[in-house]
NUPA-146239 format. One record per residue (C-alpha): residue in one letter; x, y, z; residue number from 1. Coordinates in pm, 1 decimal, m for minus. Each point is the difference from the previous one (the first is absolute). Example, Ala and Ser with C-alpha at 12.3 -4.5 7.8 and 13.67 -1.06 7.14 Angstrom:
R rest     east    north       up  nr
R    A   1230.0   m450.0    780.0   1
R    S    137.0    344.0    m66.0   2
END
This chain:
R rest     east    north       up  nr
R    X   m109.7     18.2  m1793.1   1
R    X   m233.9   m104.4    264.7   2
R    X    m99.5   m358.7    128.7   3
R    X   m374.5     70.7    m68.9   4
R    X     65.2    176.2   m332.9   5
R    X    m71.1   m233.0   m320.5   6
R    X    313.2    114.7   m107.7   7
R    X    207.6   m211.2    290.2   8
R    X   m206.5   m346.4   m173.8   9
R    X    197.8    m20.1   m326.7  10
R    X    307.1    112.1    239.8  11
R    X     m6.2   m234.6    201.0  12
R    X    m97.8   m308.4   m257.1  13
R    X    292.2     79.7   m179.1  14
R    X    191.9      3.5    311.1  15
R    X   m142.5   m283.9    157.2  16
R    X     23.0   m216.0   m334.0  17
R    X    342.8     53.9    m54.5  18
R    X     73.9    m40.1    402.3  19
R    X   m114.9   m370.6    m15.8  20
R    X    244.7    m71.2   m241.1  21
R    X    314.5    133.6    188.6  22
R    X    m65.6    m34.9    316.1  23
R    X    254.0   m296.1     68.0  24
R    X    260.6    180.4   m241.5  25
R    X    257.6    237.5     97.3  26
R    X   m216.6    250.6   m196.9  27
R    X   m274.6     15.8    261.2  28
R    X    123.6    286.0    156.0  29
R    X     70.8    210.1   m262.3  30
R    X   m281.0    m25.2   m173.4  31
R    X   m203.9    123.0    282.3  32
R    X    235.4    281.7     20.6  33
R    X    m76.1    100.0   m331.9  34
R    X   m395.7    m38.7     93.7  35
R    X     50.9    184.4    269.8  36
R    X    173.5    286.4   m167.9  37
R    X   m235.8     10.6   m251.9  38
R    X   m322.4     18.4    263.1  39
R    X    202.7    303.8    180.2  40
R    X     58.9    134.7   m310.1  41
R    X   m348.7     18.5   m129.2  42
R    X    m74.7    299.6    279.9  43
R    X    297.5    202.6   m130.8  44
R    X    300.5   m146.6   m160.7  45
R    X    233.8    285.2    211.3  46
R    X   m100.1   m228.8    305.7  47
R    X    241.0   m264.7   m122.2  48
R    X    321.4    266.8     16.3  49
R    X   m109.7     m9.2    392.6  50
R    X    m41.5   m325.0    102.3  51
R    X    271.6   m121.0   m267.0  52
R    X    232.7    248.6    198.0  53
R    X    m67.5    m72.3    309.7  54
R    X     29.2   m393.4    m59.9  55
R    X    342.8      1.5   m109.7  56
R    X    108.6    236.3    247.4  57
R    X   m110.6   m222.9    286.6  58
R    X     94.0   m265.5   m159.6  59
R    X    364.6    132.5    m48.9  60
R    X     63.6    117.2    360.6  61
R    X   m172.0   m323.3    127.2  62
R    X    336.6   m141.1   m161.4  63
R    X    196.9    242.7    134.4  64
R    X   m126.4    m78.3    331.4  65
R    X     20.6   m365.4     m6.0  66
R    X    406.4     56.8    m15.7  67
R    X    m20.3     96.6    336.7  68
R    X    202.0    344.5    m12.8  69
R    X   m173.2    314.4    119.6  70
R    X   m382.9   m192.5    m40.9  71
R    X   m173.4    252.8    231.6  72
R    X     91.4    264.3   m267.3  73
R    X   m148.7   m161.3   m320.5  74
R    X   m286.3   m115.4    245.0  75
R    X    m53.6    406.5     96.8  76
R    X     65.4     87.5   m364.4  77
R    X   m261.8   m234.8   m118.8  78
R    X   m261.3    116.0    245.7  79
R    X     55.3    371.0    m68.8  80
R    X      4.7    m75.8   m377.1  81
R    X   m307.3   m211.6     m3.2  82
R    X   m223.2    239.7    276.0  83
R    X    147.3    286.7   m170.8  84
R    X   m135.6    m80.8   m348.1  85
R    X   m341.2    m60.3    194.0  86
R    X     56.4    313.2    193.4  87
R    X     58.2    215.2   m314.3  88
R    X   m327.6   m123.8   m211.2  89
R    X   m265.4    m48.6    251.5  90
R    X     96.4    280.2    260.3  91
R    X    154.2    270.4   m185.1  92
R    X   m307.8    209.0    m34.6  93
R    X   m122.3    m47.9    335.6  94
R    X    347.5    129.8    174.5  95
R    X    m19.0    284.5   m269.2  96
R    X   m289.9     95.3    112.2  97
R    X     31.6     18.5    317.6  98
R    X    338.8    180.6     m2.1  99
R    X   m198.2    253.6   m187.8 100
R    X   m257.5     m3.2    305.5 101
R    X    286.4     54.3    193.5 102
R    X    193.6    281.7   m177.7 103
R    X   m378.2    182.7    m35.1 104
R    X    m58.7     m2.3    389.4 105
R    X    339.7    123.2     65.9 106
R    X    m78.5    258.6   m253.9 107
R    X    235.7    m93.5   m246.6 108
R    X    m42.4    131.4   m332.8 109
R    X    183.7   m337.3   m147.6 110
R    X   m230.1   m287.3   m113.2 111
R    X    158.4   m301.6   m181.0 112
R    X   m155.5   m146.9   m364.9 113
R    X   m190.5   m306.8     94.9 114
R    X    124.8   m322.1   m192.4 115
R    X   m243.8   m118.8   m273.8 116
R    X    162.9   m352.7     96.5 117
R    X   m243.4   m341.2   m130.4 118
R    X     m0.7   m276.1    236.0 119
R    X    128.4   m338.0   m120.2 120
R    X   m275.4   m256.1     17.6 121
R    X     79.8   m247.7    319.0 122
R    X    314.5    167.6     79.7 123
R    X    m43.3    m16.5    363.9 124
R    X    m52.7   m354.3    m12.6 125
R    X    283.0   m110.4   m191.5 126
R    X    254.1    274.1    156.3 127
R    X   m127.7   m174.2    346.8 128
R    X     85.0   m348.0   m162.5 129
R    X    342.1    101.9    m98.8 130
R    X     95.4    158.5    384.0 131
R    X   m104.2   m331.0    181.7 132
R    X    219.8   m165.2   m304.2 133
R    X    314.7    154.3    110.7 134
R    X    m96.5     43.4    386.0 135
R    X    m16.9   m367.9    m29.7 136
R    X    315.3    m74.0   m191.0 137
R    X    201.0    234.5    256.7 138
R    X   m191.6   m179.7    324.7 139
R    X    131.9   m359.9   m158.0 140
R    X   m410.7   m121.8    m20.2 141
R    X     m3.1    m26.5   m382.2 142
R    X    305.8   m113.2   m203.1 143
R    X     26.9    273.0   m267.4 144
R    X    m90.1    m57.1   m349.5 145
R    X    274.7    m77.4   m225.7 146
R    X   m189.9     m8.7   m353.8 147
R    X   m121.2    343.2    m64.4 148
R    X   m311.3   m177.1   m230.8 149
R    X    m94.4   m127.9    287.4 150
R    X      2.1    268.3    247.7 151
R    X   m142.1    264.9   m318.0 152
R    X   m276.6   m276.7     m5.4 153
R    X    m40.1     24.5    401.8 154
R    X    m25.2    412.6    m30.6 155
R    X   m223.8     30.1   m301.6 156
R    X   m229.2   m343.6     39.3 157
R    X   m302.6    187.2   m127.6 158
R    X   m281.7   m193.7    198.9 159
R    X    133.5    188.5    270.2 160
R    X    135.1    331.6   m173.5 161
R    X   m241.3    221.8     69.7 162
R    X   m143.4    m54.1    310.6 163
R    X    173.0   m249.8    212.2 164
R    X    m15.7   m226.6    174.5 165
R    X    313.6    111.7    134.0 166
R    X    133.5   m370.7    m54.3 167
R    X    353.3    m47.7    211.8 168
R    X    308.3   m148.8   m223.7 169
R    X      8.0   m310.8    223.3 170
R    X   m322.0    m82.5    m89.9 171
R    X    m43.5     99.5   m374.8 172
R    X    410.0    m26.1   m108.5 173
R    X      5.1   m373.2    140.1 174
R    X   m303.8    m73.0   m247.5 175
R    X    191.3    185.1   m292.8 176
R    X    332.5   m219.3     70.1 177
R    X   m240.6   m291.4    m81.9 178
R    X   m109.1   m117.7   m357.2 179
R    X   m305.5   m162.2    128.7 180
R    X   m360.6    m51.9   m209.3 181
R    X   m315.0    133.2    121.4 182
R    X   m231.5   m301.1     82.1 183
R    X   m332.2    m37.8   m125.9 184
R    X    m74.2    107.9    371.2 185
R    X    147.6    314.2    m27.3 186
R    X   m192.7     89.7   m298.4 187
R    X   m332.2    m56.9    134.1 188
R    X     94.0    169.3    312.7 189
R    X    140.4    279.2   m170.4 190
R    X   m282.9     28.8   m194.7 191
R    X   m246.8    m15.8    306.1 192
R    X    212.4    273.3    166.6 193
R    X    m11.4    213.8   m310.0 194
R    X   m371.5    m43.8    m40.0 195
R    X    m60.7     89.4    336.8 196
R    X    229.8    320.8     m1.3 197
R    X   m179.5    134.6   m315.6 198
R    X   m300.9     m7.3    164.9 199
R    X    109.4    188.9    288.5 200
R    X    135.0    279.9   m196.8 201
R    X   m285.0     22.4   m273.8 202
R    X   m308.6    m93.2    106.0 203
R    X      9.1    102.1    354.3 204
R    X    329.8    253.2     16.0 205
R    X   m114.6    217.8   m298.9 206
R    X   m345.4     m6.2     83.9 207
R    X     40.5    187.0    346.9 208
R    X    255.8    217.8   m119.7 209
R    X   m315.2    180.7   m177.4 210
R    X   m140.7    122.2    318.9 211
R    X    299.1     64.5    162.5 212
R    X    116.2    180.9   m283.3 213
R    X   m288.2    215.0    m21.7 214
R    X     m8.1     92.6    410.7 215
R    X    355.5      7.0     39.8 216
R    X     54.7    198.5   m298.1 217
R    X   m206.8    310.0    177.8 218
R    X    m51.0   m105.4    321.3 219
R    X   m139.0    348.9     64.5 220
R    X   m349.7    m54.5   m190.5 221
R    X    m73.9   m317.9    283.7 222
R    X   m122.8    m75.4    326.1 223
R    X    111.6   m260.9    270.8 224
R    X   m185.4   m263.7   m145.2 225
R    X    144.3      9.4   m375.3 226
R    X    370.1     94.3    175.9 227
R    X    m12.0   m291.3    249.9 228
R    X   m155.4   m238.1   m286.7 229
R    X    245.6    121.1   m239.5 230
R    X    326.5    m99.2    256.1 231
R    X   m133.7   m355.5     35.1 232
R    X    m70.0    m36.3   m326.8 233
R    X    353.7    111.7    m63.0 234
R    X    183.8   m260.5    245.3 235
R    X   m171.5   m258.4   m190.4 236
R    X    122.7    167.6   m339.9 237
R    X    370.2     12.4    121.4 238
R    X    m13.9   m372.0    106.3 239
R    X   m172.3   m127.6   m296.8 240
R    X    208.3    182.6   m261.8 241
R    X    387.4    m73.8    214.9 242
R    X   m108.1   m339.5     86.4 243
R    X   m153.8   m109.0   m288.9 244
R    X    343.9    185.4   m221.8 245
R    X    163.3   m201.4    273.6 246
R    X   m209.7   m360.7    m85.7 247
R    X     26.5     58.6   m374.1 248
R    X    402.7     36.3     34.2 249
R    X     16.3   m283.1    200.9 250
R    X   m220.0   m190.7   m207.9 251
R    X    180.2     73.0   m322.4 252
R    X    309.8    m74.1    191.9 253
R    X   m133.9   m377.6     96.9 254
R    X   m104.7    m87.2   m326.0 255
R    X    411.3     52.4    m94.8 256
R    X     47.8   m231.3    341.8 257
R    X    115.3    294.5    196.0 258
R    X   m149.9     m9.4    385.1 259
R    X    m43.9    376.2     96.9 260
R    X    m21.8    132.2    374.8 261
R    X   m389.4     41.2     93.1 262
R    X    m31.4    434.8     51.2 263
R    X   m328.0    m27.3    121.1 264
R    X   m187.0   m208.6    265.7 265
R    X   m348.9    126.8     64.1 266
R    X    124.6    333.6    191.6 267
R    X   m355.5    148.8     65.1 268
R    X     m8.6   m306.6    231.2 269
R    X    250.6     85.9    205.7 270
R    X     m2.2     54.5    364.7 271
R    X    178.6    224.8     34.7 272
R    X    225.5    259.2   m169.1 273
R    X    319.4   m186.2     79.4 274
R    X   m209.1   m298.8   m193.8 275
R    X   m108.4    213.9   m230.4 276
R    X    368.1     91.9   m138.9 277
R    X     63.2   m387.8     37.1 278
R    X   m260.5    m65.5   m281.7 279
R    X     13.5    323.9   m215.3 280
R    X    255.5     59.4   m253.5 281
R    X    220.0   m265.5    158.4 282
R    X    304.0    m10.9   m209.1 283
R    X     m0.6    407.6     95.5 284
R    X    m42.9     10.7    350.3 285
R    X    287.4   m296.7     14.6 286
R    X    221.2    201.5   m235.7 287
R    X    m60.3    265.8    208.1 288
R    X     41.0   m211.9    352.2 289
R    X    348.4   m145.6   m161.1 290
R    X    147.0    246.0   m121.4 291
R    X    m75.9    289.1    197.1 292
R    X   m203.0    m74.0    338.7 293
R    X    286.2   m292.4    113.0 294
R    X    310.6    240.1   m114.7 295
R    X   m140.3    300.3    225.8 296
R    X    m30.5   m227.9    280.5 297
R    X   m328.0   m155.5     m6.5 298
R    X   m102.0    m87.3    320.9 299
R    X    364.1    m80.8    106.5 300
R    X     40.6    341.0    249.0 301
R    X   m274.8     55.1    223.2 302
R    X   m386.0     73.3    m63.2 303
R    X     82.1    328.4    m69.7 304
R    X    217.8    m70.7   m289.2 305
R    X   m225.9   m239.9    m96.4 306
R    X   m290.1    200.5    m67.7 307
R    X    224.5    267.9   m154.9 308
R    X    113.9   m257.8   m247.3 309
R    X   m326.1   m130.7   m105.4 310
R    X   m103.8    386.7      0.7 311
R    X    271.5     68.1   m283.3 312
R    X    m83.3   m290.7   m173.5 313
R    X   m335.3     27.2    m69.9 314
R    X     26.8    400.1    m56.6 315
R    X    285.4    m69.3   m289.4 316
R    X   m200.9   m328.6   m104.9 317
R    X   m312.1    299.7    m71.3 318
R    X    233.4    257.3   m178.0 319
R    X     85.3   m326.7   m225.0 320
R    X   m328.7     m7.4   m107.4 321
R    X    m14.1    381.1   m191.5 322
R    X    172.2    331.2     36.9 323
R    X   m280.9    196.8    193.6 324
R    X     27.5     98.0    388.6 325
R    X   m401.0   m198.8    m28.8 326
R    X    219.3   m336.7    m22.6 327
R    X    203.5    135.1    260.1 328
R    X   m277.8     16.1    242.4 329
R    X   m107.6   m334.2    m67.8 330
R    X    256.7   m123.1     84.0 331
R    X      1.7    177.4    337.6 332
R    X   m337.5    m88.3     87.3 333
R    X     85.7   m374.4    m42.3 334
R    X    321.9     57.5    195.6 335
R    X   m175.0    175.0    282.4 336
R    X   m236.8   m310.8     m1.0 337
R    X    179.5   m232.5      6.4 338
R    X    201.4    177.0    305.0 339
R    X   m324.7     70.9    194.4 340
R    X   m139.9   m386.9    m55.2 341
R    X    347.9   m232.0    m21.0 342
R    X    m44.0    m60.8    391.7 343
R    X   m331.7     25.6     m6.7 344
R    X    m16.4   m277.3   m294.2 345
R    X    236.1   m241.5    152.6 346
R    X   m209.6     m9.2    364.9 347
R    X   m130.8   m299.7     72.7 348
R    X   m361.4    175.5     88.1 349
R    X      8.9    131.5   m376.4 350
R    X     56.8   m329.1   m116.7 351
R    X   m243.8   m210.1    163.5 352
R    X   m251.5    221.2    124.3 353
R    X    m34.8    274.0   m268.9 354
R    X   m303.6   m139.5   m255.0 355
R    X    229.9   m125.5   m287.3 356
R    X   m290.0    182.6   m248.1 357
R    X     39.8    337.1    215.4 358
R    X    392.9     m2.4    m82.4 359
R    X    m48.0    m41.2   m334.3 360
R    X   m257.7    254.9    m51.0 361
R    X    202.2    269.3    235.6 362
R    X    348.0    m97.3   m202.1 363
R    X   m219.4     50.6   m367.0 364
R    X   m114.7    360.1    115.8 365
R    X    312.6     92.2     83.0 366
R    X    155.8   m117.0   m304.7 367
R    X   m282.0    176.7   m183.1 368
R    X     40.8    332.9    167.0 369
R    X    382.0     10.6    m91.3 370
R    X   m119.8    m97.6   m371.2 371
R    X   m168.8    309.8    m19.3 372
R    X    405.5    192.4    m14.6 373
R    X    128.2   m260.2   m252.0 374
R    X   m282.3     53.2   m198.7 375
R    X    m74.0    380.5     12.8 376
R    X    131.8    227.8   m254.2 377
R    X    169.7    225.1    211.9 378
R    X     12.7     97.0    412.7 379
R    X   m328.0    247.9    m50.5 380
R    X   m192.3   m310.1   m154.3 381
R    X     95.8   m177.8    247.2 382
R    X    m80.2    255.6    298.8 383
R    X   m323.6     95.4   m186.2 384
R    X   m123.6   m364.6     29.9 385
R    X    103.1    m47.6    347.0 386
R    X   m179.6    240.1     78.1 387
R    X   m292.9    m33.2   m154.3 388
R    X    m36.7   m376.5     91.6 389
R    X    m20.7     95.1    373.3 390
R    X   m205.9    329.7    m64.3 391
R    X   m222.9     19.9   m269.0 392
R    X   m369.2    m88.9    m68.9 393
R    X   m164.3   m289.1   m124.4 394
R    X    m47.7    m40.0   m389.7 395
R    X    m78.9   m269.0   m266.9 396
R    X    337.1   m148.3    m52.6 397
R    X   m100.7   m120.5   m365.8 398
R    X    190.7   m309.1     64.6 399
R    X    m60.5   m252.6   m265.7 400
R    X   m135.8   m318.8    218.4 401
R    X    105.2   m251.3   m295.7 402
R    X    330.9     64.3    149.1 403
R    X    m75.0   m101.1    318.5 404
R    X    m47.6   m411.6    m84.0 405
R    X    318.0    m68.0   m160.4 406
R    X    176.6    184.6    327.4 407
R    X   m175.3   m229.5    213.1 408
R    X     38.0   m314.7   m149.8 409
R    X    374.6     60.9    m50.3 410
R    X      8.6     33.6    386.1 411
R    X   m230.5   m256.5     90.4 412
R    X    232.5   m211.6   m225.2 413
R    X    340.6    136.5    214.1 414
R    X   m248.7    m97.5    314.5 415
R    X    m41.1   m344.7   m112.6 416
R    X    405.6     m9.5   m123.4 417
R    X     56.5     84.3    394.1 418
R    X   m234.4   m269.3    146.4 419
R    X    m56.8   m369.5     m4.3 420
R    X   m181.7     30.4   m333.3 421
R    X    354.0     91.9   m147.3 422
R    X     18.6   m379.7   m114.1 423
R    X   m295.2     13.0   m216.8 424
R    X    133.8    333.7   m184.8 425
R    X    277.5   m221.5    m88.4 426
R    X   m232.5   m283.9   m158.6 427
R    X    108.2    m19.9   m384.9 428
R    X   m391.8      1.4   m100.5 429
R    X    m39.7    290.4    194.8 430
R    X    322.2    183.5   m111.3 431
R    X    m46.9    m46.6   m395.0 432
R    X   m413.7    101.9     66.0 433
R    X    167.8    343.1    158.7 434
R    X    241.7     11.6   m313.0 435
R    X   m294.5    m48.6   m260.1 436
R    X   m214.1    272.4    185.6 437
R    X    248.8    228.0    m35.0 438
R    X     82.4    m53.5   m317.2 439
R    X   m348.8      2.8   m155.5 440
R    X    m75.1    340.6    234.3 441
R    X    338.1    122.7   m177.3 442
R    X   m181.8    m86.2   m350.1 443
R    X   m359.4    104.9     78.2 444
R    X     35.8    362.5    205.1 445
R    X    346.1    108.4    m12.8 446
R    X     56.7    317.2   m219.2 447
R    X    314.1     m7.0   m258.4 448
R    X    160.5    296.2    190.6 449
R    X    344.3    m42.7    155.3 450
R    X     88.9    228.0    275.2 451
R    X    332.0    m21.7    195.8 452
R    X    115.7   m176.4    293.1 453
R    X    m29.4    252.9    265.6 454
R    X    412.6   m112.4    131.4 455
R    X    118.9     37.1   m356.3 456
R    X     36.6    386.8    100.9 457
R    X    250.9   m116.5    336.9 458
END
């Protein structure tokens, strides 16, 4: 069941109907752990064994490690149980495989079945949720949750489920400990939020993914132009479909009075690529900068340390994202960016006297030439187009230019959010005129189809 999907309306009516009238009783909670269950369920019912399972075991040695005996041992068991699980479904295959690679180039004649394993639906997100639960609870930052409803509610709260934001227990927990109404504030918010999401993902999202689709799918029947064309056009899919997922959840969340973390803040305005991680994917590149880049060190032990750390860190942060060596090397390339430019970024001669357009442009190449490994289907794709962006010919693209003036008024519209026009974005005449556009262009041109959020697959 997808946000966009006209099946997720009469879900969430009922949902929504029946959440106004508990949500100052002690009932709150459970019913939207029911809801929540039942959304999750709707992709495959054998998704509930998972997340069911692994909610009661971190909720179990949580207890056990609130007694205070032996708590870095149910904190290890917890985080081997819960990375394990997400080990075993989204990685099996790929270490299969390459064992396999191995065994053939050492001219073994062994070779290993490969797992016909489904991926869970969101499990990343939620298995990410539950670790920063119980690193939490161990650190003393969070007090842990003593009613399970409540905590189930915190794991499976199905705004969120899916894909993320990877909301923090301080933050989310807190709001579930409190029977408080929505206000009429929240709902129009909420609504706004969830208007402007749906938008993103379906009339803007879904409408590139046809040409990038259609190059990227065999990149070896184009030319520079259509390859180029096709990798910006595809790091304006990626943000459209995760941020507006990302707007919608929060939106749907506000409308219940929940306030959810902001995960993205204009990034193809960023400066820099240290900015750029600041305002992509936020509640990821935190996660990531709590709970892994401060525990190796951070920048506690010398530069060199330092930029060994944040190496690491972004490398596993890109294996996160799917079990191909072509997420790997994203990863890198970020990494080694961010190495080469970190000094260079923080300068005071970058800062004032660098062109504050010239950054931006230099840090949005960038970020679209490492798009082009995320997005390619495997290492040759990826190779082939390199290649053939810096080599081959000139050719007609076939580029549809419709696309081209909803891309630049979105970023005209991040321009203005950035400058001292941001106050009359925030004007109520002008916000509700934005919310009416979109919803009649919604009506008028968008096609029935439903295609996935491209972060359902991580």
């Amino acid at each position: 069941m997808m946000f966009q999907s006209w099946l997720f309306l009469p879900f969430f009516l009922i949902f929504f109907l029946v959440y106004l009238v508990l949500q100052k009783t002690r009932l709150r909670n459970l019913w939207l752990l029911i809801s929540s269950y039942v959304f999750y369920g709707w992709w495959n019912p054998l998704f509930l064994i998972l997340i069911g399972y692994a909610t009661v075991v971190d909720y179990f040695l949580a207890w056990l490690m609130e007694k205070g005996e032996k708590r870095k041992l149910w904190l290890s068991l917890s985080i081997i149980n819960d990375l394990g699980l997400l080990a075993f479904f989204k990685y099996a295959g790929f270490m299969t495989e390459n064992i396999n690679a191995l065994l053939d180039r050492l001219g073994s004649s062994v070779s290993l079945d490969t797992p016909s394993i489904l991926l869970p639906v969101g499990i990343s997100f939620y298995i990410f949720k539950s670790v920063a639960y119980m690193i939490d609870c161990y650190r003393g930052t969070v007090a842990r949750e003593k009613n399970f409803i409540n905590y189930a509610a915190f794991v499976s709260f199905f705004p969120l489920l899916v894909a993320g934001p990877i909301e923090r227990a301080a933050n989310l927990l807190g709001q579930l400990r409190l029977r408080k109404a929505a206000a009429s504030q929240d709902l129009a918010d909420g609504l706004s939020l969830f208007v402007v999401g749906l938008f993103k993902k379906v009339a803007i999202a879904d409408l590139l993914s046809i040409y990038v689709d259609k190059v990227y799918g065999v990149p070896s029947e184009y030319q520079a132009p259509a390859l180029m064309l096709a990798t910006f056009a595809f790091a304006w899919q990626i943000y459209f479909d995760f941020s507006g997922y990302s707007d919608m959840a929060r939106g749907i969340a506000q409308m219940c009075g929940f306030k959810i973390m902001l995960n993205f803040n204009h990034p193809y305005l960023a400066t820099g690529l240290r900015d750029f991680w600041a305002r992509w994917h936020i509640s990821l590149s935190t996660w990531f900068k709590d709970y892994l880049y401060i525990p190796l060190g951070g920048n506690r032990k010398g530069r060199f340390n330092t930029y060994k750390n944040m190496f690491i860190t972004i490398v596993v942060s890109g294996f996160w994202h799917g079990a191909a060596w072509t997420f790997v090397i994203w990863g890198a390339l970020h990494g080694f960016g961010m190495g080469l430019t970190r000094e260079m970024e923080r300068s005071k001669f970058y800062q004032d006297k660098i062109p504050k357009f010239a950054k931006q442009m230099f840090t949005f190449v960038f970020v679209c030439f490492a798009w082009i490994f995320f997005r390619a289907s495997t290492w040759d794709d990826a190779r082939l187009i390199v290649g053939r962006i810096f080599t081959s010919g000139l050719a007609d693209p076939k580029f549809p230019l419709y696309f081209l003036p909803l891309i630049l008024s979105v970023w005209l519209y991040q321009f203005m959010y950035e400058s001292r026009l941001q106050a009359l974005l925030k004007v109520s005449v002008v916000r509700v005129g934005l919310v009416i556009f979109m919803i009649l262009y919604l009506s008028i041109f968008v096609s029935s189809g439903v295609q996935a959020f491209i972060y359902n697959q991580f």
